[in-house]
One Martini backbone bead per residue (centre of mass of N, CA, C, O) as a GRO file, in nm:
protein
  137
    1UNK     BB    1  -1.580   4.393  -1.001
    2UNK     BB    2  -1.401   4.128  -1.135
    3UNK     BB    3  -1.336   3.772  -1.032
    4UNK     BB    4  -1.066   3.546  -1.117
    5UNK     BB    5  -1.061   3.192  -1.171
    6UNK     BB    6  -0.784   2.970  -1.174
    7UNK     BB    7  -0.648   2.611  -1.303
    8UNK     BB    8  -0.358   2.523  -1.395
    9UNK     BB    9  -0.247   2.343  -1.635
   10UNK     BB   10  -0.024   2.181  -1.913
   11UNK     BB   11  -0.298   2.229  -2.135
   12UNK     BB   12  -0.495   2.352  -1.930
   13UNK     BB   13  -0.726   2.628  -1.808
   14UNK     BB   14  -0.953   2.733  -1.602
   15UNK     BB   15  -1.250   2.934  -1.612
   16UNK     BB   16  -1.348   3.189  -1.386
   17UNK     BB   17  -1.640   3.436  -1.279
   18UNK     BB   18  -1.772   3.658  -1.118
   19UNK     BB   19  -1.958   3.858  -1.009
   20UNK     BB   20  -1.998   4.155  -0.960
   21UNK     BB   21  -2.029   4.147  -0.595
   22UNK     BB   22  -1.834   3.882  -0.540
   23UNK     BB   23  -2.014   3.584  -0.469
   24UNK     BB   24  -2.030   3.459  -0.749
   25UNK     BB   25  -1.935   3.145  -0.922
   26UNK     BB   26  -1.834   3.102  -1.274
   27UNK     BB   27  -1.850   2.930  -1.549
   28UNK     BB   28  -1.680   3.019  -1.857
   29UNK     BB   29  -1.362   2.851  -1.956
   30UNK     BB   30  -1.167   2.700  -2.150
   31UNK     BB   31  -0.784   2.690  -2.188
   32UNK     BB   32  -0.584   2.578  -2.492
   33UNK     BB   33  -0.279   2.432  -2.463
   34UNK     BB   34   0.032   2.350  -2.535
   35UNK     BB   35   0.269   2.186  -2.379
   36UNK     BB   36   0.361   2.403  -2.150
   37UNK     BB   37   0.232   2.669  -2.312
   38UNK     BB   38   0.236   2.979  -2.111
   39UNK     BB   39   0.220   3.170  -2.324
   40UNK     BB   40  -0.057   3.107  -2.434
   41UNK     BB   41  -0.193   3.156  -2.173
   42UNK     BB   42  -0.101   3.419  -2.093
   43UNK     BB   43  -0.286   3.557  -2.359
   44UNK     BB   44  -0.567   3.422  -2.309
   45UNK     BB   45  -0.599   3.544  -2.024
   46UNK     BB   46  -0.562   3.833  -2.068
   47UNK     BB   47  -0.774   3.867  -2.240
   48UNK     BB   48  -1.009   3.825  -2.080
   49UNK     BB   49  -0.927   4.047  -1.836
   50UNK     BB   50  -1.014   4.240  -2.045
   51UNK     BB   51  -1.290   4.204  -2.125
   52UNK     BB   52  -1.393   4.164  -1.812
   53UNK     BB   53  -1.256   4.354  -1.604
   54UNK     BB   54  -1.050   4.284  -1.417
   55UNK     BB   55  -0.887   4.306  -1.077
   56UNK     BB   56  -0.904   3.994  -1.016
   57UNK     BB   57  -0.657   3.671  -0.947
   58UNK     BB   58  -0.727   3.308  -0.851
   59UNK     BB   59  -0.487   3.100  -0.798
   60UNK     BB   60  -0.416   2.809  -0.844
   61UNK     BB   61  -0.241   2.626  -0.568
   62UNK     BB   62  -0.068   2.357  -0.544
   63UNK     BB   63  -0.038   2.092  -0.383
   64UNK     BB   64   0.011   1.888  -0.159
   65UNK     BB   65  -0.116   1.672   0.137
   66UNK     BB   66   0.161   1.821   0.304
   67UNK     BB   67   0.199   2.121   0.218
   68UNK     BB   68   0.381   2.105  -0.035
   69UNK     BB   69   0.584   2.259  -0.326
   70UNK     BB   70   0.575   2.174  -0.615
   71UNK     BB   71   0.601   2.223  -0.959
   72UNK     BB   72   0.341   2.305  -1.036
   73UNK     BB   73   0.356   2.553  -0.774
   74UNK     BB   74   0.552   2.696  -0.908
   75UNK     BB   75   0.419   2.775  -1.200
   76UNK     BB   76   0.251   2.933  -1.089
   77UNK     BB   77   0.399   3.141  -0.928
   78UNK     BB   78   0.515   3.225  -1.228
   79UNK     BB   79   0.256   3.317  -1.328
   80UNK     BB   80   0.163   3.531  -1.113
   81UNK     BB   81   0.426   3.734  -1.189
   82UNK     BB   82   0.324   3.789  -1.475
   83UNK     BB   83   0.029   3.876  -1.412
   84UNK     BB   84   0.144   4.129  -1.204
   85UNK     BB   85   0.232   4.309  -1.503
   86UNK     BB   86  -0.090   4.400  -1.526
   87UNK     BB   87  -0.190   4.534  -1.279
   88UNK     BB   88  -0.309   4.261  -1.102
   89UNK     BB   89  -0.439   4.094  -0.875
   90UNK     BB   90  -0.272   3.809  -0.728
   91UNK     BB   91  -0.398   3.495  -0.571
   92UNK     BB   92  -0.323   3.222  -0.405
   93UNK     BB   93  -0.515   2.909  -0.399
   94UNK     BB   94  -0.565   2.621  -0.211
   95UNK     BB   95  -0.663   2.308  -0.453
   96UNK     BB   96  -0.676   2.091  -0.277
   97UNK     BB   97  -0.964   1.876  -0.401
   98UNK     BB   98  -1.108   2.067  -0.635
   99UNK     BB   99  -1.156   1.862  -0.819
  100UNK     BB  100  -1.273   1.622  -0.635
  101UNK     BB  101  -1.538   1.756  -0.632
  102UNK     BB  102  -1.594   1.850  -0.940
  103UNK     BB  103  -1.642   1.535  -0.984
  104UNK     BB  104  -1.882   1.499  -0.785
  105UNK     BB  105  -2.076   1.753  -0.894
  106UNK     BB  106  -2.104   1.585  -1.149
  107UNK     BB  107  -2.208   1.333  -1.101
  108UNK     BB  108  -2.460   1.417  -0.928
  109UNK     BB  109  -2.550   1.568  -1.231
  110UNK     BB  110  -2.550   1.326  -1.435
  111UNK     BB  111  -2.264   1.337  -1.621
  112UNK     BB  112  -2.056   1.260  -1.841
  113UNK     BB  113  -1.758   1.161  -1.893
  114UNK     BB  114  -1.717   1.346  -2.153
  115UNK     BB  115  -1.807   1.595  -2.042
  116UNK     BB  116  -1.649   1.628  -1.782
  117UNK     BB  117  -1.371   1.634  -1.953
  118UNK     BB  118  -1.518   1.925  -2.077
  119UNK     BB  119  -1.573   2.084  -1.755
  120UNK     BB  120  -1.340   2.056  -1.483
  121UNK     BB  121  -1.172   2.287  -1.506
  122UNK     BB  122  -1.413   2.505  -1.459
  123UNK     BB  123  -1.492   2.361  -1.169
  124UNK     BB  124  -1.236   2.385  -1.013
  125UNK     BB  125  -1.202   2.692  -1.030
  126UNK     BB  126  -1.449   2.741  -0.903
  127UNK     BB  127  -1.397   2.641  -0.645
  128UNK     BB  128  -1.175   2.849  -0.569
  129UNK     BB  129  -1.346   3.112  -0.608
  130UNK     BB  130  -1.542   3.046  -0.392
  131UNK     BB  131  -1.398   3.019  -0.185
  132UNK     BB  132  -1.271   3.286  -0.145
  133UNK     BB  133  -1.524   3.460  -0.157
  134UNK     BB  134  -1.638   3.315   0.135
  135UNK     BB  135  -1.383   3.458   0.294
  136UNK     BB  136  -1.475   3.753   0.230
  137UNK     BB  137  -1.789   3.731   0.326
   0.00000   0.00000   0.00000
């Protein structure tokens, strides 16, 4: 079973998705939605689940760079209980600089900015799904 990696941000959502083996994480698709529109985020998100069958997702949970979470971060958390009205196990993990890396191996292979600019949401979701996956292994 596929485990989703997401990045929910205010008007887009990143989606990542695992192997069936759960090791390795693979950028899917950008889920684009009106701001703050997180009904429309919430139906576009459960469709993928029901698509891909997934059993679990991973949602990035912004923090400060002190560990409190601000708003940003309850908005996930209230994500996270809505999703897990669809009887999905979700995880909230840690996405503090997952943004800040997956633009760093955007440059690195020389992807240009207008190009990052619409895939940096699906590559910090790998991020996050990624980081997971390697602690459960």
């Amino acid at each position: 079973m596929r485990i989703l990696g997401l990045d929910l941000g205010s008007v887009t959502c990143g989606v990542s998705v695992s192997d069936a083996l759960g090791m390795i994480a693979r950028a899917y698709k950008t889920v684009r939605f009106a701001e703050e529109d997180y009904d429309s985020a919430y139906e576009q998100i459960t469709s993928i689940m029901e698509e891909l069958q997934v059993h679990k997702v991973v949602l990035g949970l912004p923090k400060h760079m002190n560990g409190d979470v601000g708003i940003r971060g309850e908005i996930s958390i209230a994500f996270k209980e809505r999703l897990e009205q669809t009887g999905v196990e979700v995880v909230l993990w840690d996405e503090r600089l997952t943004t800040v890396a997956a633009e760093k191996i955007l440059i690195a292979a020389d992807v240009s900015r207008k190009k990052r600019k619409k895939v940096i949401d699906q590559m910090a979701s790998v991020q996050i799904l990624q980081s997971y996956l390697d602690s459960q292994n």
